[in-house]
C-alpha positions in Angstrom: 73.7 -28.6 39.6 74.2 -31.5 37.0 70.5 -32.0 37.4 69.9 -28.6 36.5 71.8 -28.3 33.4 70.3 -31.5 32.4 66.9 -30.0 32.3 67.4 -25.9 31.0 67.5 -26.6 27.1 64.0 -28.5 27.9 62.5 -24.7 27.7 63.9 -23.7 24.9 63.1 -26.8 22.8 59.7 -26.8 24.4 59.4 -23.1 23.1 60.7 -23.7 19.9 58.8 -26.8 18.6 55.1 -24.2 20.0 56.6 -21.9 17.7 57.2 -24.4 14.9 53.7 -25.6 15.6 52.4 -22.1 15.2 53.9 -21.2 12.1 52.6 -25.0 10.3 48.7 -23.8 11.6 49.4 -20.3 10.0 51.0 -21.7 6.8 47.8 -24.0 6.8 45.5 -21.2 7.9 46.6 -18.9 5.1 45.9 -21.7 2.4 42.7 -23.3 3.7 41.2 -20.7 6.4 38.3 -21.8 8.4 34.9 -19.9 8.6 35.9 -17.8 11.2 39.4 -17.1 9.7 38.2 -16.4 6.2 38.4 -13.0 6.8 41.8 -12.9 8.0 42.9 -14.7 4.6 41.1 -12.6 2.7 42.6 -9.4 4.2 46.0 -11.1 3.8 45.7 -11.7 0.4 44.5 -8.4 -0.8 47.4 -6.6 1.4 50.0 -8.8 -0.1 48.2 -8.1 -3.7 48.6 -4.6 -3.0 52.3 -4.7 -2.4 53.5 -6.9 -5.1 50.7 -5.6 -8.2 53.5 -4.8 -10.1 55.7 -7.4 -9.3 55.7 -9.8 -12.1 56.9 -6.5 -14.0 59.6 -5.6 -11.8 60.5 -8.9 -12.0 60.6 -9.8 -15.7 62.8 -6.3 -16.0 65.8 -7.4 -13.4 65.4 -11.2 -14.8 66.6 -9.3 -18.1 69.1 -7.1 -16.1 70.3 -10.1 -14.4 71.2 -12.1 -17.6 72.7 -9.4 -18.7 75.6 -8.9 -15.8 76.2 -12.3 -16.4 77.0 -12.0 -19.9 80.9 -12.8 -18.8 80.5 -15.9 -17.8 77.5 -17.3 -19.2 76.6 -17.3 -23.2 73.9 -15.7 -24.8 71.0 -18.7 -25.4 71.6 -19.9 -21.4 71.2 -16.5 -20.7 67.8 -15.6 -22.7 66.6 -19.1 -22.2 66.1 -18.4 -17.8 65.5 -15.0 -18.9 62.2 -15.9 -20.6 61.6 -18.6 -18.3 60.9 -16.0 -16.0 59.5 -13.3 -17.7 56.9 -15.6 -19.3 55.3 -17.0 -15.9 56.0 -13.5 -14.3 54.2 -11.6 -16.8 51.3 -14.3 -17.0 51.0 -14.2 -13.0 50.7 -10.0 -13.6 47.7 -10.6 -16.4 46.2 -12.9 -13.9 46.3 -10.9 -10.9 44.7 -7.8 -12.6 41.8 -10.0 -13.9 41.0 -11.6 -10.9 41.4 -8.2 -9.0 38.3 -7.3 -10.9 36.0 -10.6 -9.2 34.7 -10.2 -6.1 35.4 -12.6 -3.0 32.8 -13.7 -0.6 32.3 -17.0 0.8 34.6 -19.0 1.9 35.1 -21.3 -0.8 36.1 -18.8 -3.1 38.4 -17.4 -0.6 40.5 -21.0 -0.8 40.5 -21.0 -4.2 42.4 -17.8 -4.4 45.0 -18.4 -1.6 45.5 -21.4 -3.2 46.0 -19.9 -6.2 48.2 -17.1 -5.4 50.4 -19.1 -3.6 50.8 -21.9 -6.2 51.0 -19.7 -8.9 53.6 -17.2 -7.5 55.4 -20.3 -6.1 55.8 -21.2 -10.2 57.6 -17.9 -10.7 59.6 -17.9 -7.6 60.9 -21.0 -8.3 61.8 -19.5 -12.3 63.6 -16.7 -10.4 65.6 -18.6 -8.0 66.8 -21.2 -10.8 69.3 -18.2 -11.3 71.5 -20.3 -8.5 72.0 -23.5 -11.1 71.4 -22.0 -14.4 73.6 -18.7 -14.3 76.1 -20.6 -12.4 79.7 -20.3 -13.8 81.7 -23.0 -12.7 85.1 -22.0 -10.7 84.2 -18.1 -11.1 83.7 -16.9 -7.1 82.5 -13.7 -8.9 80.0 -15.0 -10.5 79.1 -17.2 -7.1 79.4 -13.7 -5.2 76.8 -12.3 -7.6 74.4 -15.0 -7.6 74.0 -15.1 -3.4 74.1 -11.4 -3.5 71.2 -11.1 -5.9 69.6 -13.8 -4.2 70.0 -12.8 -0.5 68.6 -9.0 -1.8 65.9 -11.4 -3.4 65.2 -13.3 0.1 65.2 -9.7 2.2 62.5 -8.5 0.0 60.4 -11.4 -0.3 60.5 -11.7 3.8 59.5 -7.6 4.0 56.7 -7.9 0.5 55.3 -11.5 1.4 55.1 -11.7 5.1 51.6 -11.0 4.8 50.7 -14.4 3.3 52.7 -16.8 5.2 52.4 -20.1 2.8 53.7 -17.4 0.1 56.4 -16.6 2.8 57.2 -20.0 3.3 58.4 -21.3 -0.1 59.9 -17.8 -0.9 62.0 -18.6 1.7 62.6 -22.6 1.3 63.5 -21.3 -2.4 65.9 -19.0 -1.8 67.8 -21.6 0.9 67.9 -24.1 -1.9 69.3 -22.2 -4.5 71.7 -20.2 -2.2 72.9 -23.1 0.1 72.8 -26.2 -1.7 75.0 -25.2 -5.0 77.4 -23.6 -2.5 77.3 -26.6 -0.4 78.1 -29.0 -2.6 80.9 -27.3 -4.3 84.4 -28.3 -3.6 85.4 -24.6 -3.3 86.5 -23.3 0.7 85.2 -20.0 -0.9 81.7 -21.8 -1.7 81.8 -23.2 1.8 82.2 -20.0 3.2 79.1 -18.7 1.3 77.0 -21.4 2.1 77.6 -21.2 5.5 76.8 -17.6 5.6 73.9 -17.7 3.4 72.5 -20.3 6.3 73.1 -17.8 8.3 71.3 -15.1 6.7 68.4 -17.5 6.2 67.4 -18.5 9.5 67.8 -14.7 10.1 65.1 -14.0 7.9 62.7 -16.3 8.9 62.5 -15.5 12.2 62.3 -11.7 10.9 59.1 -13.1 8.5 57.2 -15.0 11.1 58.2 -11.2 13.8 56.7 -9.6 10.1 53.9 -12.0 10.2 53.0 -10.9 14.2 53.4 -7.3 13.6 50.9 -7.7 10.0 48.5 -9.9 11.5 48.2 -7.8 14.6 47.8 -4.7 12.3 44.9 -6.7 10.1 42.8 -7.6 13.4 43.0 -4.4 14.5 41.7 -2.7 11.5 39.3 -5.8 11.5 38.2 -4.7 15.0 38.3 -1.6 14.1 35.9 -1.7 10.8 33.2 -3.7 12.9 33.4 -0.9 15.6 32.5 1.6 12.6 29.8 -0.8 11.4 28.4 -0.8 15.1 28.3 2.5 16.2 26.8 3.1 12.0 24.0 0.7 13.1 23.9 2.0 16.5 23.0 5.4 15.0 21.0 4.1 12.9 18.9 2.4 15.7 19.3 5.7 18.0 17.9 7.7 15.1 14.7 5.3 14.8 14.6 5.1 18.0 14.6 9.6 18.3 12.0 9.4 15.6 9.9 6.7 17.1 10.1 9.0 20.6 9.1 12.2 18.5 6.7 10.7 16.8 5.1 9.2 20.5 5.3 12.4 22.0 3.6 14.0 19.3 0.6 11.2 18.8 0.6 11.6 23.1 -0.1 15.6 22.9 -2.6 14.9 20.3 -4.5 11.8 22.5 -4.1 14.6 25.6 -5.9 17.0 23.4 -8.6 14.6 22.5 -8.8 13.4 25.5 -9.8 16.6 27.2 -11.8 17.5 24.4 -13.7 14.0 24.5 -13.7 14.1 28.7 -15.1 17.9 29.1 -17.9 17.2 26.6 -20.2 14.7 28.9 -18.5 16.7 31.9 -19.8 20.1 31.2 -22.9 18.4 30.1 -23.6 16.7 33.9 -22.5 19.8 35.4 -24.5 22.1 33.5 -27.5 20.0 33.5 -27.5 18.7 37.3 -27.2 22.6 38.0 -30.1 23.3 35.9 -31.9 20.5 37.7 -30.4 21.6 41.1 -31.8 25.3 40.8 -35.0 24.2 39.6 -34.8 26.5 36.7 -37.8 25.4 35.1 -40.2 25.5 38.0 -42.4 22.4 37.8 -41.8 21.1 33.9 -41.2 17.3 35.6 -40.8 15.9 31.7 -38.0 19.1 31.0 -35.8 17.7 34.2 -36.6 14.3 33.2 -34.9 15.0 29.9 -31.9 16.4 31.6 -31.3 13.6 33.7 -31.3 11.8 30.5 -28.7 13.6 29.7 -26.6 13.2 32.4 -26.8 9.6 32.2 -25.5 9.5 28.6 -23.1 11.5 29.5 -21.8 9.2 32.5 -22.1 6.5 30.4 -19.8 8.2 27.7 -17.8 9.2 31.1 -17.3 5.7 31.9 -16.7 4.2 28.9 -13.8 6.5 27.9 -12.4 5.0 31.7 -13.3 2.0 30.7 -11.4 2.2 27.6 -8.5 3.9 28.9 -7.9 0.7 31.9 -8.6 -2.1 29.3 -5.7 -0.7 27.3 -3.4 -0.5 30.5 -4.7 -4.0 31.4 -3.6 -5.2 27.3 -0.3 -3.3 27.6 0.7 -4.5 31.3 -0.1 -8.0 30.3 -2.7 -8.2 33.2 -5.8 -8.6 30.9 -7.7 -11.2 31.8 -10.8 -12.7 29.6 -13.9 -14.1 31.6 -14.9 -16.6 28.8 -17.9 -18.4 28.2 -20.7 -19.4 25.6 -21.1 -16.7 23.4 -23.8 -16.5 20.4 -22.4 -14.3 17.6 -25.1 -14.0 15.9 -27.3 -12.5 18.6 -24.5 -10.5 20.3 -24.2 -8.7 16.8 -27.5 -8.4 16.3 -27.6 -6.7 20.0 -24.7 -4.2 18.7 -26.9 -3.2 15.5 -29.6 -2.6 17.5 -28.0 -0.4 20.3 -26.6 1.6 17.2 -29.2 1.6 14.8 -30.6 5.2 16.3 -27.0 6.9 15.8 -27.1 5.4 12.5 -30.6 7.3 11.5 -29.4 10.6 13.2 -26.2 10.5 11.1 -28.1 9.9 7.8 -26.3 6.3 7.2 -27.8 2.7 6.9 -26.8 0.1 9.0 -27.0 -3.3 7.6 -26.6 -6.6 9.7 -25.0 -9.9 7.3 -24.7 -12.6 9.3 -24.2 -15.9 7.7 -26.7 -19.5 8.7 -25.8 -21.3 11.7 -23.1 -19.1 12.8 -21.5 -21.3 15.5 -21.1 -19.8 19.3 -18.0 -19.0 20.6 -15.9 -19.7 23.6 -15.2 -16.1 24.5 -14.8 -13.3 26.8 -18.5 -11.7 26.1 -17.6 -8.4 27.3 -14.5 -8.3 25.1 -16.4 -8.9 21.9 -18.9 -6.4 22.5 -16.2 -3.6 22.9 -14.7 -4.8 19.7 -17.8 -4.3 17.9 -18.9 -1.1 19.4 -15.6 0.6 19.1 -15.4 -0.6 15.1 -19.0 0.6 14.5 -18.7 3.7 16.5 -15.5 4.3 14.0 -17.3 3.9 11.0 -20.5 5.6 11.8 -18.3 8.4 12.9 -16.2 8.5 9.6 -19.0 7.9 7.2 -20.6 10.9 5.3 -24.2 11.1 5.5 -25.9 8.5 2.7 -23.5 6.0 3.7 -23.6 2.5 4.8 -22.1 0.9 8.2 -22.7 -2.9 7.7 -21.7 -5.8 10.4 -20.7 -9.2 9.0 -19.7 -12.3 10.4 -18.8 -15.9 8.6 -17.3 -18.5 8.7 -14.1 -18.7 6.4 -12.6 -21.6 4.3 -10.5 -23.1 6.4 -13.0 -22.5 9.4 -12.2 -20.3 11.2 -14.6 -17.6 12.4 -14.5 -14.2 10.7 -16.6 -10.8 11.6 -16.2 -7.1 12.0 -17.5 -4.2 10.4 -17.6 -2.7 6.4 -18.2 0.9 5.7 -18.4 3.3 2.8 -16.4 6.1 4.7 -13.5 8.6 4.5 -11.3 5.6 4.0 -7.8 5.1 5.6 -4.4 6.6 3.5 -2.0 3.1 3.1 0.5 5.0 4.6 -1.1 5.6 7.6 -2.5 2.1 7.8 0.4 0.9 10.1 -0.3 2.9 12.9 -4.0 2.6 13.0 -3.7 -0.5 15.6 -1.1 1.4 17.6 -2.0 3.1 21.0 -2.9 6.8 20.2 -2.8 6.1 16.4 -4.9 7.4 14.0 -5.3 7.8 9.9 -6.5 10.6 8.0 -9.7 10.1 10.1 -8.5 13.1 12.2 -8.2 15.3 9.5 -11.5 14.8 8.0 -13.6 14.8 11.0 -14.2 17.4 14.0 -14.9 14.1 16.1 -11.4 12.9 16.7 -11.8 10.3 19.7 -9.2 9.6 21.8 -7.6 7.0 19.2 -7.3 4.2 21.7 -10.7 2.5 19.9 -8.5 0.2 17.1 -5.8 -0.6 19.8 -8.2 -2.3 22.1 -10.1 -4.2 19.2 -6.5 -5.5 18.3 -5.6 -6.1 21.9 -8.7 -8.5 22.9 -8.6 -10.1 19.3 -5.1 -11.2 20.3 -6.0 -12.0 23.9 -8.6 -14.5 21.8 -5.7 -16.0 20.2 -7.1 -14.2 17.2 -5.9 -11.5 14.4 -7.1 -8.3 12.9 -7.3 -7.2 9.2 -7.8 -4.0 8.0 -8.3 -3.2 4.2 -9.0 0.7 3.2 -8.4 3.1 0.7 -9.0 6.8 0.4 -12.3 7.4 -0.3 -12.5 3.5 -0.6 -14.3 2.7 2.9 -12.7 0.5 5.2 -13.4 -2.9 6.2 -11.9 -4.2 9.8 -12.0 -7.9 9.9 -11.3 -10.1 13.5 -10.3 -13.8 12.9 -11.0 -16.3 15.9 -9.4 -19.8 15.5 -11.1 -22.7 15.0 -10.1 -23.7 18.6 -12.5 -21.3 20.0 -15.8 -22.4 17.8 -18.5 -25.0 19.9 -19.9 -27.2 16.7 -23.6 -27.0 17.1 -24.1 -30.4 17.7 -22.4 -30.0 21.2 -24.8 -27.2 22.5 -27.7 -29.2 21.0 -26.6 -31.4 23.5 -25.9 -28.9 26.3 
């Protein structure tokens, strides 16, 4: 049982020097926060600001109040002499306060400055106030000694309830108030004096443990509201998000109605055509005219050809979407492959009014490339323009090498043009500019996705530069890692 004994205040010690410990790290915390505390200091300054704007008033008015009750034991200069020893500082710290209310706080830095401030500067006036304990002090008057720890216990209680927000302001309200109540008490060689000093210890420790159970309950209030505000900010941005995110789905659903339409529109076309022609064919409608069925098989194999490209199209975008494209690359010579693509086009070109123009620059280098790939980039960009290009136009293929050496080609026209608005989406599956409007022709608007798809599959970028009524020109850009320098297919 000795043994016992021995060891139960060990608890109680060990919990009381943790609590000491945490009320040091606060006192510290709410002078010289850390970056993940700032916020915390911050809030605790402006709550404590809040609840004491008017203090220095108040406090300059009951310093004058104060002086005044005492005018029975102390004379008139002692008494006017504390009395503007506090006003002056307490009226000073008010001016202050309502300056600096008007100056924003952000980073942490400035954050220190004004704890440290507030706290050094109110610990000035506290310090003014609490002088009441030596300078009003009437020797061998227990009245005047019964007024002075009465004012200054009322003093104490409020600073614990106003200040427990800021514990360093806390902290030397309260070290303050003991030295002023305890220590004139304590040293006096009156058994009433003793009596007060003991009781005003008393009242002491009972006040700091009531400011650091303050502290808990403010703290605990702050983080919560804290929490609390970031929740608001969260479920703000969250909307915000869900809202783009709506918008983004309307706005899919509505460019996916409009690629079903064209789709049909652009599927039926060759369809009814094979259909209608192979039955023609197949009922021998024109008897023996060999050359009239030979034109409508013609026919029919344009149209499967449109037929399969549209396919074609539609599983090269899946295969760029679903990350499964893969490029067979080899030697590929720029200049002929574009002069392949004028070629193949230059008929549509003359049907559709328009001039095709091929600008290819001097020893264009070849290119280690997927072939196929490149030859859907330029036929989907020169099928754009020639189909958004009013008769009298010009469709012209380029390629050249830029500045920094890179490899740069596409297609220029003198079309419809593309609204800057609507420039953004142009690249996107389905999208389209204010080609749709302005032509009876839509396509299925997958033509600019795929050309941005295999020019990024190429490690390579698209640009696009338009203007209403402007033209447009569409320019691909193929690194300089993907060039063969002449000399090496001399060689080859």
């Amino acid at each position: 049982m000795s043994a016992l004994s021995e060891h139960r205040p060990l608890p109680a010690l060990g919990a009381l020097r943790q609590a000491v410990a945490s009320s040091v790290a606060e006192i510290r915390r709410s002078i010289w926060p850390s970056a993940e505390d700032c916020w915390l200091t911050l809030a605790e300054l402006q709550l404590t600001r809040r609840v004491t704007r008017y203090g220095g008033l108040v406090l300059a008015v009951a310093a004058f109040a104060l002086a005044e009750a005492s005018a029975d034991w102390i004379d008139w200069n002692a008494r006017m002499s504390w009395w503007l020893a506090v006003a002056v500082p307490a009226l000073v710290l008010h001016a202050t306060g309502v300056r600096l209310e008007r100056q924003p706080v952000d980073t942490l830095a400035e954050i220190r400055a004004r704890a440290s401030w507030q706290v050094s500067f109110s610990a000035i006036v506290m310090l003014c106030w609490c002088s009441m304990g030596l300078w009003l002090r009437a020797p061998n008057s227990p009245e005047n000694h019964m007024l002075l720890a009465t004012v200054l216990s009322a003093s104490l209680a409020a600073s614990v309830s106003i200040g427990a927000a800021q514990p360093a302001g806390c902290a030397i309200a309260i070290l303050l108030h003991a030295l002023f109540l305890i220590g004139p008490q304590l040293f006096s060689s009156s058994k009433i004096d003793h009596t007060l000093a003991w009781a005003t210890s008393a009242f002491v420790v009972i006040m700091s443990i009531q400011a650091v159970a303050l502290h808990k309950s403010v703290k605990r209030m702050l983080t919560l509201e804290h929490e609390r505000a970031d929740l608001v900010e969260n479920l703000r941005l969250a909307k915000q998000e869900s809202d783009r995110e709506r918008l983004r789905a309307v706005v899919a659903g509505r460019t996916k109605s409009q690629f079903l339409s064209n789709m049909n529109h652009e599927l039926r076309t060759p369809m009814n055509a094979i259909l209608g022609f192979s039955e023609l064919i197949t009922q021998k409608a024109f008897g023996g005219a060999v050359d009239k069925y030979a034109e409508y098989a013609e026919i029919i194999h344009q149209s499967g050809r449109n037929l399969l490209r549209l396919i074609d199209d539609m599983l090269d975008l899946a295969k760029i979407e679903g990350g499964r494209l893969s490029l067979r690359e080899s030697d590929v010579d720029m200049a002929r492959l574009l002069a392949e693509i004028h070629d193949e086009n230059e008929r549509k070109a003359g049907i559709a009014q328009l001039s095709l123009v091929k600008k290819v620059a001097n020893g264009l280098p070849h290119v280690e490339a997927d072939e196929r790939a490149l030859r859907q980039i330029l036929a989907n960009l020169v099928s754009n323009a020639l189909k958004f290009t009013p008769p009298g136009g010009c469709v012209t293929l380029f390629a050249q090498l830029e500045a920094d050496g890179r490899l740069a080609f596409g297609v220029d026209d003198t079309g419809i043009g593309i609204a800057e608005e609507d420039q953004v989406q142009v690249f996107e599956r389905f999208g389209g500019g204010r080609h749709d409007v302005a032509s009876m022709d839509k396509g299925t608007g997958l033509g600019l996705a795929i050309v941005k798809g295999f020019a990024e599959a190429h490690d390579g970028e698209v640009h696009l530069e338009s203007g209403l009524g402007a033209g447009t020109r569409v320019t691909v850009i193929l690194p300089v890692e993907r060039l063969k320098p002449r000399s090496t297919r001399q060689s080859a």
